[in-house]
C-alpha positions in Angstrom: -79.3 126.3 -181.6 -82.7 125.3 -180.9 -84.6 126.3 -177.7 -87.8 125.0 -176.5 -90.1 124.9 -173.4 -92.3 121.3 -172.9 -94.5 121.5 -170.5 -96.8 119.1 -168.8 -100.3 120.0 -171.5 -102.5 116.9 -172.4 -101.8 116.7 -176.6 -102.4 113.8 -177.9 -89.1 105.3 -193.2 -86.7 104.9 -194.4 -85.9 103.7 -196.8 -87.6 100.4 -199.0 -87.9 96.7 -199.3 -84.5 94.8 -199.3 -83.3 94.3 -202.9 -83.2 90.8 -205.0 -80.6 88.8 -204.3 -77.1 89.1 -206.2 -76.1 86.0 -208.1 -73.7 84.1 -206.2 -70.4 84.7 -208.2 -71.0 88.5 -207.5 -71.7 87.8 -203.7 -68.0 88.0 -202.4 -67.6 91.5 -204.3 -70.9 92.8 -203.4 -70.2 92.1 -199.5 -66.9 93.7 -199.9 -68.2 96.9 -201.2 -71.3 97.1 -198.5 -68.2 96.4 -196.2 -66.3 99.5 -197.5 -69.5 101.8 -198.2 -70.0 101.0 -194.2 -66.8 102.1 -193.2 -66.8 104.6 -195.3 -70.0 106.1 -193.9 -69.1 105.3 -190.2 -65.6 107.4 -190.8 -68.0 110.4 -192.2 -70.3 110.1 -189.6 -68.0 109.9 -186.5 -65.7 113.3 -187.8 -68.9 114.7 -188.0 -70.6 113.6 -184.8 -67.1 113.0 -182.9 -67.1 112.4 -178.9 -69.4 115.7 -178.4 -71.5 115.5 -175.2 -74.6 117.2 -174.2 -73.8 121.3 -173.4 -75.6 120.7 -169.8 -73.1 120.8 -167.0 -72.6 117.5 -165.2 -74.8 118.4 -161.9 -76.1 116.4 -159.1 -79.1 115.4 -159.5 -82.1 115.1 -157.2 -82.2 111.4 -159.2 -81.8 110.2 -162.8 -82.7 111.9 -165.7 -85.2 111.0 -168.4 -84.7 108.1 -170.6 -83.9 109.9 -174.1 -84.5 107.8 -177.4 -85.6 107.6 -180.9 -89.1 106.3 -181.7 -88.4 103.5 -184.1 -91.4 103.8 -185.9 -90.2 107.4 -186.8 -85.7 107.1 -187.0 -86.2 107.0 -190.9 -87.6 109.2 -193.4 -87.9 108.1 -197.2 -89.8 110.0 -199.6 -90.9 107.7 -202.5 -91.9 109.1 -205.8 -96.1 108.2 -206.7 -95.7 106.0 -203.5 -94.1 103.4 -204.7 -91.7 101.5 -202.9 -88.3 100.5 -205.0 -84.5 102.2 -205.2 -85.7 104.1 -208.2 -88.4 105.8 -206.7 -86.5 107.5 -203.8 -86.6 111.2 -203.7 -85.4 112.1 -200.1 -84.2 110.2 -197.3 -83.2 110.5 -193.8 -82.1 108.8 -190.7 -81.5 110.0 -186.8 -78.0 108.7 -186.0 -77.1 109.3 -182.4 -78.0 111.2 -180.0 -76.2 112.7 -176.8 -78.4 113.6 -173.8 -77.9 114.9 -170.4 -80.5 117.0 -167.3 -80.4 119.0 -164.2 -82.5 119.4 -161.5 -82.5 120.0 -157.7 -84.9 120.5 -154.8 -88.1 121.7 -156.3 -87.1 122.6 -159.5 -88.0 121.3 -163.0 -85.8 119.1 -165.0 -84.1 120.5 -167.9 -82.8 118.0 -170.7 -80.1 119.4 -173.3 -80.1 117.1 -176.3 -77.7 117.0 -179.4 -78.6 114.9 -182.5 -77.2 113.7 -185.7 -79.2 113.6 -188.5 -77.9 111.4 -192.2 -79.7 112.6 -195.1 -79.9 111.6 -198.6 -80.9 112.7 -202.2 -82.5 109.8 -204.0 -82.4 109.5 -207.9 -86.2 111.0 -207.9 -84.8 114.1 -206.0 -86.2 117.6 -207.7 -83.6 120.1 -206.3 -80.7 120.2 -204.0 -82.5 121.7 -201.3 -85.2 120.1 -198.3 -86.7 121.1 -195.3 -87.4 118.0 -193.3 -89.8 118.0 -190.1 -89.1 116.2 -187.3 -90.3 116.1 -183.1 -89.9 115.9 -180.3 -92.3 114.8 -177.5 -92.0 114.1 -173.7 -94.0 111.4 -172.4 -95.0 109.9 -168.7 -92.8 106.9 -169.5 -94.6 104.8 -171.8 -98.2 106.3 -171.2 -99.1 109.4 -171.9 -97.4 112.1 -174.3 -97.9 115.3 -172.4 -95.6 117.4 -174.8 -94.8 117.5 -178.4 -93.3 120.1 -180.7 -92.7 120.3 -184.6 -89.0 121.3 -185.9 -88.1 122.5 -189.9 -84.6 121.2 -190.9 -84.1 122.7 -194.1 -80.6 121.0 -196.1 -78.9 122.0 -199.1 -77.0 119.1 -200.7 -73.5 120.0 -202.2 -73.1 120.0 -205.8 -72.2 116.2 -206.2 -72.8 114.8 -202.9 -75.6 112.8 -202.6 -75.3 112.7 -198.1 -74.7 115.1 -195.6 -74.7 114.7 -192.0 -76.6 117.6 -189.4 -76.1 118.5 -186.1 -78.8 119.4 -183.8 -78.7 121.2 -180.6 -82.0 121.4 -178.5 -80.7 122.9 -175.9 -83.9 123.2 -173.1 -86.4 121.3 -172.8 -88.4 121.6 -169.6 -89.8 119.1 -167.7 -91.9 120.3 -164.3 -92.5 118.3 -161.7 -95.5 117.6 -159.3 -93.7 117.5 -156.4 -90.0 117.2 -155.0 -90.3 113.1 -155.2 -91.0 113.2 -158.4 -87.6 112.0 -160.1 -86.5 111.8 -163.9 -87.1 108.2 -164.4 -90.7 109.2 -164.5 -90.8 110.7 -168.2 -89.2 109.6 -171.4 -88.5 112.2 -174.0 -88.6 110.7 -177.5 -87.6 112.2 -181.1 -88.6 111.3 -184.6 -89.0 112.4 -188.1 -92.8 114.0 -189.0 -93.4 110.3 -191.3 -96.0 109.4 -193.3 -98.5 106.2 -192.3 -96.7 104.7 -195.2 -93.0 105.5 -193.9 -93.9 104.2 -190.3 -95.3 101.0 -191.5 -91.9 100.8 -194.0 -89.8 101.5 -190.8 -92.1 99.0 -188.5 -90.9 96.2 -190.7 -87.8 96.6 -190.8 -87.0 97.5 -194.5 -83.9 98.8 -195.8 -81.8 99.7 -198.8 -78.2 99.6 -199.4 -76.0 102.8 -199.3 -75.9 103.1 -203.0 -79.5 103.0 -203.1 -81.2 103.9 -206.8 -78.0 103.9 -208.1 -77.4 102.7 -211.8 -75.5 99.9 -212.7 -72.9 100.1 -214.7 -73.9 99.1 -218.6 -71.4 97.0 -220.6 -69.7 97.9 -223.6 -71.3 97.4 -226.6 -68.1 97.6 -228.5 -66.5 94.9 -226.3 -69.5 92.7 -225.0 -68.5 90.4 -222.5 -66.6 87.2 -222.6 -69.4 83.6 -222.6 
């Protein structure tokens, strides 16, 4: 469990380009599989992230709590090989999946924001290792100004024999928040996470690139001994 204290200081993807198009006799299949390799992946992550809700208790507040998202630029981590962009190349990957938020505060006192996030991560065919420690933040800002906060977080994974994802939970469990002055209400301050990317991975993530889930993965060769039917 993760604990950590923000306060108000001055301080201050992933995956690649969409693949070639299948030819059209394949299309029908290849939908149906990205349809099951969805499913699939939605029925993984939801046993794993399940209905769980922030460990704050639910509190009156003096007014609304912090707006609590992912930066965009930053919800996607891939690691290519040499820097080039392509399935083959991929040697780690990442993604932030969801994230569960709640605060507290009264009278004068700060606001404190409990977060729990779920974290996909993937082993590419360039992968050296089953093991990575990823890096990731988490900043609070005065709502879309200034970033008044930010601290660095090691996520260190071990990949199971054979499994090529596996889904983390993380609990940041106090992050504080002062305020100037008893007006000063939660909507005031955002508080944004991310994974520590590359100028390279935030421009990948900025345009919206993606691979499928069986990214890097090889094809299946024919036969030689029964070539196909012309």
């Amino acid at each position: 469990m993760r604990r950590l204290l923000l306060c108000a200081a001055a301080l201050a993807v992933a995956v690649s380009a969409p693949l070639t198009a299948h030819a059209q006799g394949r299309g029908g299949q290849d939908q149906q599989r990205q349809q099951e390799e969805d499913a699939a992946k939605k029925k993984k992550r939801d046993a794993e992230w399940g209905n769980s809700r922030a460990p704050l208790p639910a509190l009156r507040n003096a007014g609304p709590c912090p707006f609590v998202k992912t930066l965009y630029d930053a919800a996607r981590y891939i690691e290519f090989k040499d820097g080039r962009e392509a399935s083959g190349s991929v040697a780690y990957s990442g993604e932030i999946q969801g994230i569960s938020a709640g605060c507290q505060y009264k009278d004068s006192d700060p606001i404190e924001v409990a977060m729990e996030v779920l974290f996909e991560l993937g082993r590419g065919p360039q992968a050296e290792g089953r093991s990575k420690t990823y890096r990731y933040w988490v900043a609070v800002t005065d709502r879309n100004r200034d970033v008044l906060a930010k601290e660095y977080f090691d996520l260190p994974v071990t990949f199971p024999e054979g499994e090529d994802r596996v889904y983390v939970r993380e609990n940041l469990n106090r992050i504080v928040i002062p305020r100037a002055e008893m007006t000063t209400s939660g909507s005031n301050f955002e508080v944004l996470i991310g994974f520590d990317v590359t100028p390279q991975m935030a421009a990948f993530n900025r345009d919206g690139k993606r691979f499928r889930l069986n990214v890097g993965q090889a094809s299946p060769q024919p036969n030689p001994t029964n070539p196909p039917q012309q």
